[in-house]
Backbone as a printed PyTorch tensor [residue, N CA C, xyz], in Angstrom:
tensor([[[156.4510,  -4.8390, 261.9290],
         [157.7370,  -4.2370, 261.6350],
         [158.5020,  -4.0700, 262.9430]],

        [[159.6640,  -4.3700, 263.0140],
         [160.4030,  -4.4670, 264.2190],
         [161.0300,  -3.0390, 264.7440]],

        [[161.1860,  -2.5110, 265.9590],
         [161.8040,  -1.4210, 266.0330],
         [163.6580,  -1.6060, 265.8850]],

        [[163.9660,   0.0980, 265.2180],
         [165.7370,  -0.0300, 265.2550],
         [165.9360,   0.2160, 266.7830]],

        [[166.8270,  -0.7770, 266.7460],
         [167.5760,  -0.1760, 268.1180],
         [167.9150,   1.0070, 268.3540]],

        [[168.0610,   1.6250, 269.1720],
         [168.6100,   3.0300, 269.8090],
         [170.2730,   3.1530, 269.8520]],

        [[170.5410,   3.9380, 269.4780],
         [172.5540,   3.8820, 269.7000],
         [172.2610,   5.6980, 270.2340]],

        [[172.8150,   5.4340, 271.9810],
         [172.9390,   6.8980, 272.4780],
         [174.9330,   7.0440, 272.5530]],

        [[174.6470,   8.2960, 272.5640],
         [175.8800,   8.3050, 272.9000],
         [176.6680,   8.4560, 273.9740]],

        [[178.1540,   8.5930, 274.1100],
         [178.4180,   8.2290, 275.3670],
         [178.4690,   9.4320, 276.1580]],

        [[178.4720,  10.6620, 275.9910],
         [178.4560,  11.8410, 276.3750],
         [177.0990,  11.4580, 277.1880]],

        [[175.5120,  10.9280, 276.5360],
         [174.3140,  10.5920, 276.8410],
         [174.5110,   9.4120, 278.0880]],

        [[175.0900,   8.4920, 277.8720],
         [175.5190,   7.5000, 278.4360],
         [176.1360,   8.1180, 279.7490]],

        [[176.8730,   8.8620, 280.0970],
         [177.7590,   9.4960, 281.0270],
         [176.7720,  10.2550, 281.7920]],

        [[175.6890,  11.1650, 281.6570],
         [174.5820,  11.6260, 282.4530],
         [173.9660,  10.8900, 282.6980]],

        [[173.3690,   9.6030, 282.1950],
         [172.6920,   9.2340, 282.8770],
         [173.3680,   8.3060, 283.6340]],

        [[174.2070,   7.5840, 283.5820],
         [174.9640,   6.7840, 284.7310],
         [175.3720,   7.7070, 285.5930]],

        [[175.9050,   8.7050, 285.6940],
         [175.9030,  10.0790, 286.8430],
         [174.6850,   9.9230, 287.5900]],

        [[173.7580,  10.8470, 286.7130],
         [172.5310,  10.5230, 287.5140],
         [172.3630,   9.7000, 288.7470]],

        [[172.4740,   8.1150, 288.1440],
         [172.2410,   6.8750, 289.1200],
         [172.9020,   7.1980, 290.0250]],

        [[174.4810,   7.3980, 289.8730],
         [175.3940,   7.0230, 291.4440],
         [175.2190,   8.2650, 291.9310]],

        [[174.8090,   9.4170, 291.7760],
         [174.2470,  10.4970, 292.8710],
         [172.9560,   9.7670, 293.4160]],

        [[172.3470,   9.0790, 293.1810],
         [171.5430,   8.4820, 294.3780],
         [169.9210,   8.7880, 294.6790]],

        [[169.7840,  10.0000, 293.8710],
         [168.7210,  10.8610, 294.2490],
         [167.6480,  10.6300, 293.6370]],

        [[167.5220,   9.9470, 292.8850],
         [166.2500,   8.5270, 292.2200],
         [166.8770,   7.3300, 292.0240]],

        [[165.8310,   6.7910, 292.4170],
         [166.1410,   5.3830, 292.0080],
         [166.3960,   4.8990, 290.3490]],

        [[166.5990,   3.7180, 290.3260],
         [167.0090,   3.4260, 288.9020],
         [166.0270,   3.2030, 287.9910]],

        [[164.8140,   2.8520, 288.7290],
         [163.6050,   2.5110, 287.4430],
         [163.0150,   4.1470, 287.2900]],

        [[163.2820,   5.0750, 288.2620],
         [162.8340,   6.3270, 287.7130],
         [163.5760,   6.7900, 286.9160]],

        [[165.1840,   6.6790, 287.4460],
         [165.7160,   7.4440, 285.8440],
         [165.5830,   6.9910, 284.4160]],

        [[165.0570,   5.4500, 284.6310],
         [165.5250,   4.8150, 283.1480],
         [163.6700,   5.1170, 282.5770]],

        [[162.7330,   5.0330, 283.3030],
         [161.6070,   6.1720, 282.9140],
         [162.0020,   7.4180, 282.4370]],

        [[162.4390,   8.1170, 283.2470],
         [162.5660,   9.4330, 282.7180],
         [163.3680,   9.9070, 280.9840]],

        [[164.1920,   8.7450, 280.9220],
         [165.1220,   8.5960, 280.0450],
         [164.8250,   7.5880, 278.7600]],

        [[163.4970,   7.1160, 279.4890],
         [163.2230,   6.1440, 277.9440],
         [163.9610,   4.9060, 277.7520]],

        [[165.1790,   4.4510, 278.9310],
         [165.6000,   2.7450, 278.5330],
         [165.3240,   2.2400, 279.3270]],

        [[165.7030,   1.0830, 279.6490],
         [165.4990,  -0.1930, 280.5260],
         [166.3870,  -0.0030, 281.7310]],

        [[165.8700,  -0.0320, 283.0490],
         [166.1610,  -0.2690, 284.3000],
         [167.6270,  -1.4850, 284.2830]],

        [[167.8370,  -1.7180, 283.5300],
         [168.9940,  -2.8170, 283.6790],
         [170.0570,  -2.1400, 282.6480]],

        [[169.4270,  -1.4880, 281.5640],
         [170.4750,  -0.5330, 281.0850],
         [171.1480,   0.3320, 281.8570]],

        [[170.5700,   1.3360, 282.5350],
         [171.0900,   1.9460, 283.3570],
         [172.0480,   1.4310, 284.5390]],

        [[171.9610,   0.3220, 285.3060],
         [172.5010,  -0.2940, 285.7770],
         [174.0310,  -0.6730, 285.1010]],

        [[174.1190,  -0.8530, 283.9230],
         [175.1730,  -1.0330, 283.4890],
         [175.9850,  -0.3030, 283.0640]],

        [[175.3700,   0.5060, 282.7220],
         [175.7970,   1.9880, 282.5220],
         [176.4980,   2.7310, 284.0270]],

        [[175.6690,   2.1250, 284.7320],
         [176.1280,   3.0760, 286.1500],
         [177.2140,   2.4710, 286.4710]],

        [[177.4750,   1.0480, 286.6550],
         [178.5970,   0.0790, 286.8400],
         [180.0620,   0.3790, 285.9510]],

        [[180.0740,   0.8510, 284.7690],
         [180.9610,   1.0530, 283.7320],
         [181.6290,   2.5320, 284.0910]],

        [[180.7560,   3.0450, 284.5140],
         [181.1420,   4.7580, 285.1320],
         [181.8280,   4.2760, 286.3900]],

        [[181.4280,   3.5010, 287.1480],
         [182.1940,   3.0940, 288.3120],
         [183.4170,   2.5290, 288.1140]],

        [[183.6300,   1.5190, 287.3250],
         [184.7220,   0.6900, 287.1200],
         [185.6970,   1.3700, 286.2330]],

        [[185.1540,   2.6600, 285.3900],
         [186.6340,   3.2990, 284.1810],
         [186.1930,   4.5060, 283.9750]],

        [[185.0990,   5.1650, 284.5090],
         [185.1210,   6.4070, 284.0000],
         [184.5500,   7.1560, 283.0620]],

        [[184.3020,   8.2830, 282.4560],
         [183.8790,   8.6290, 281.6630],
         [184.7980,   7.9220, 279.9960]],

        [[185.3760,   8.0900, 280.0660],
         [186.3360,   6.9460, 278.8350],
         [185.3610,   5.5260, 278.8310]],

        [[184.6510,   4.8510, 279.6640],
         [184.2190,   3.8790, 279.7140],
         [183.3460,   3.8100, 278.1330]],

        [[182.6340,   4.5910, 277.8340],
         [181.4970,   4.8060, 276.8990],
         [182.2970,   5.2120, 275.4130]],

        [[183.5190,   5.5260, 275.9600],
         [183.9250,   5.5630, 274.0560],
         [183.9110,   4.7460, 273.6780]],

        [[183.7050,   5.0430, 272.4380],
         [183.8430,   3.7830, 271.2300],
         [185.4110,   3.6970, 270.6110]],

        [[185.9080,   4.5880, 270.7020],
         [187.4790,   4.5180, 270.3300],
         [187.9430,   4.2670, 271.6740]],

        [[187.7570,   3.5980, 272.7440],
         [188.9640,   3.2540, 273.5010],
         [188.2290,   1.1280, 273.4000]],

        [[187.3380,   1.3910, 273.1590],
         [187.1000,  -0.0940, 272.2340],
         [187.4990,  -1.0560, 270.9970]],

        [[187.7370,   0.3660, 270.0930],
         [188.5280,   0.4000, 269.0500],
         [190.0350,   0.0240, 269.0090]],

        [[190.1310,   0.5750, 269.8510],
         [192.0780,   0.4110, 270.7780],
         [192.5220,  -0.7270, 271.1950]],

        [[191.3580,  -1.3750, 271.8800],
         [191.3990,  -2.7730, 272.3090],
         [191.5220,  -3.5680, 271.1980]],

        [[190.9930,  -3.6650, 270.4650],
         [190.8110,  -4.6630, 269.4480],
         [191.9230,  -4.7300, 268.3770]],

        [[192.2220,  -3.5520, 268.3020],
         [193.3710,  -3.4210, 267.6800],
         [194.6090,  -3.7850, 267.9240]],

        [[194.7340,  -3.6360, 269.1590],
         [195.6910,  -4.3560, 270.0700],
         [195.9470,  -5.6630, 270.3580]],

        [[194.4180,  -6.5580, 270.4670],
         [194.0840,  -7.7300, 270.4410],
         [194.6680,  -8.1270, 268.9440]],

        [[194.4860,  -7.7870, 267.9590],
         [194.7340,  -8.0290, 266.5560],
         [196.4590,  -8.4150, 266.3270]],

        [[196.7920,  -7.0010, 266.7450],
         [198.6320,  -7.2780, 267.0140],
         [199.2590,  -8.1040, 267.9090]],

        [[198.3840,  -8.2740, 269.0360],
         [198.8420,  -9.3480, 269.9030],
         [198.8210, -10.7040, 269.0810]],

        [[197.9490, -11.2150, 268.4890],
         [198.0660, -12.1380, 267.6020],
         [198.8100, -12.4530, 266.6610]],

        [[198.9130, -11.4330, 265.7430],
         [200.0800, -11.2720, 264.6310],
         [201.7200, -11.4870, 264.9770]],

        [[201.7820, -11.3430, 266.1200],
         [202.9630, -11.4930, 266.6820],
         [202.8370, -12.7370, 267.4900]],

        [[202.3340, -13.2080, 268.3180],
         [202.2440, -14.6370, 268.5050],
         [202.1630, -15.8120, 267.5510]],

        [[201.3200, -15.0300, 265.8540],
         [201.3980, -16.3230, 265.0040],
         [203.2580, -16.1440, 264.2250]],

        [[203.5460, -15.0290, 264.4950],
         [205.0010, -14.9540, 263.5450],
         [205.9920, -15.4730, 264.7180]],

        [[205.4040, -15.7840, 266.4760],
         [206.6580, -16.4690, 267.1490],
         [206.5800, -17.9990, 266.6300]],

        [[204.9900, -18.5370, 266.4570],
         [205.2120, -19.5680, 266.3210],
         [205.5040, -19.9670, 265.2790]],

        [[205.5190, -19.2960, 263.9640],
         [206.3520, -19.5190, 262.5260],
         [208.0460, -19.6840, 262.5330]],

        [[208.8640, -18.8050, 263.5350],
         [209.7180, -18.6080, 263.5090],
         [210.5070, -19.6810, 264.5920]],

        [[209.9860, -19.8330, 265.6800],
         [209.7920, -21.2000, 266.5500],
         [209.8680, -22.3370, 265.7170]],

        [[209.0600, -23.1520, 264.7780],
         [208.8500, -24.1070, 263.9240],
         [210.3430, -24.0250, 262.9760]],

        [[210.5450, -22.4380, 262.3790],
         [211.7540, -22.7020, 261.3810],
         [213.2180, -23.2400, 262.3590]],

        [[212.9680, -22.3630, 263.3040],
         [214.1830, -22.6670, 264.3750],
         [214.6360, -23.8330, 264.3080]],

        [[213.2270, -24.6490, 265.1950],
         [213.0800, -26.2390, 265.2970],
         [213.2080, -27.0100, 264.0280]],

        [[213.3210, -26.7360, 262.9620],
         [213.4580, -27.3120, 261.5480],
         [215.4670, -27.2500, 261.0710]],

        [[215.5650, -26.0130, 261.3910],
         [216.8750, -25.9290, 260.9160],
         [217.7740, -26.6990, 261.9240]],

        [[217.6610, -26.6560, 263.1730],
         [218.0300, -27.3930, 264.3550],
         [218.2430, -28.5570, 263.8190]],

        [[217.1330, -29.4760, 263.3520],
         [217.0090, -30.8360, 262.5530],
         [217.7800, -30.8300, 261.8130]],

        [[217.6340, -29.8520, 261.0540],
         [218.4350, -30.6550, 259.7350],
         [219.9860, -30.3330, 259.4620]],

        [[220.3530, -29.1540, 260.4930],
         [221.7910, -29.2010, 260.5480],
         [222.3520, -30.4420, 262.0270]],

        [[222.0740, -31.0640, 262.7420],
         [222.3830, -32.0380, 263.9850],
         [223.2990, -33.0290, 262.9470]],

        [[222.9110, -33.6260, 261.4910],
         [224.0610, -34.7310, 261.6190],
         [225.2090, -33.9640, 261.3670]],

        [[225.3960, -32.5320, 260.4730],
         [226.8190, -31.4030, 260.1830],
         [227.6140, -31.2360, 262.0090]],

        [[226.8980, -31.3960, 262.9080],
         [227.5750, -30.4590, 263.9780],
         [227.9090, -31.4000, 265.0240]]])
């Protein structure tokens, strides 16, 4: 039988990447002490570095994607509206 994955949270996520960049164990001790993988933590510590405690939400992930979604929706309605442009262009040129 396979194990479930673990889902910590980011509040959880945020101490222990703290932890790391204070310095005061190394990374295979905290991720011992803590029960994950030495390369988890690492990434974890990197994500705290690069954005912060916000790094670990799940709603500023949520935000993204959503955004990504509308960015699209609006690029497929330029190029719908682009195409009609280019259509009516055509077919009014012999009137003008």
């Amino acid at each position: 039988m396979s194990k479930k994955r673990r889902q910590h949270s980011a509040q959880y996520k945020f101490q222990v990447a703290l932890e790391a960049t204070r310095g005061e164990k190394t990374v295979s001790q905290i991720a011992s002490v803590h029960s994950v993988h030495p390369n988890q933590v690492s990434q974890w510590k990197r994500q705290l570095l690069e954005s912060g405690p916000e790094a670990f939400s799940r709603k500023r992930v949520r935000q993204e994607r959503e955004q990504e979604e509308r960015e699209a929706e609006l690029y497929e309605q330029i190029g719908r509206l682009r195409m009609e442009l280019e259509w009516l262009k055509k077919k009014l040129a012999p009137f003008g």
